[in-house]
N, C-alpha and C positions, 0 to 999 in steps of 0.2 A: 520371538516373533519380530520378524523384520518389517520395517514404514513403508510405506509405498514407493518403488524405485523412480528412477529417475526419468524415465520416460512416462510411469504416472505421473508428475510434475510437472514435466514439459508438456505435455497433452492441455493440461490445467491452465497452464498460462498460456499456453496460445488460444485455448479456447473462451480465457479471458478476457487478453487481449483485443480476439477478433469479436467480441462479443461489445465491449469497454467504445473500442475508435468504431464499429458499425451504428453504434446507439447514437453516437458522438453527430455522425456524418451526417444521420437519418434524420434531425433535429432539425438540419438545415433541406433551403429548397430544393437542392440537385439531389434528392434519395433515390435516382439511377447511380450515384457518383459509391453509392454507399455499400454496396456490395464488392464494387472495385477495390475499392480502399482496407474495406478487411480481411478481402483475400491475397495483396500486396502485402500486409502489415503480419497475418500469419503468415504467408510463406518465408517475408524476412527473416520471421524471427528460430522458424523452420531452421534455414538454411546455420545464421548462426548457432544454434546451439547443438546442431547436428555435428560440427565443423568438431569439436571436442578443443577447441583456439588454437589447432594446427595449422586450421587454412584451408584443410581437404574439404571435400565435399561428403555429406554424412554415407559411411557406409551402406550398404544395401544387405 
């Protein structure tokens, strides 16, 4: 029986993440600013982990 692959993983932590710096931002008074901010913060992290630390941009 195999763990959940790697892109269940990756799913998990950006939706961590953007869940983690949304809550973070919402806290404070610009909660327009907050929705920006965690879809900047998961698409970064998108971008990196997609890249596989070649550089490319994640397959399609």
């Amino acid at each position: 029986m195999n763990g959940p692959g790697p892109l269940d993983l990756r799913l998990l932590i950006l939706l961590l993440a953007g869940v983690v710096v949304g809550y973070i931002v919402y806290k404070h008074p610009d909660a327009g600013v907050a929705l920006t901010v965690a879809v900047g913060v998961v698409t970064l992290l998108y971008l990196l982990m997609g890249s596989g630390g070649s550089g490319s941009p994640p397959p399609r």
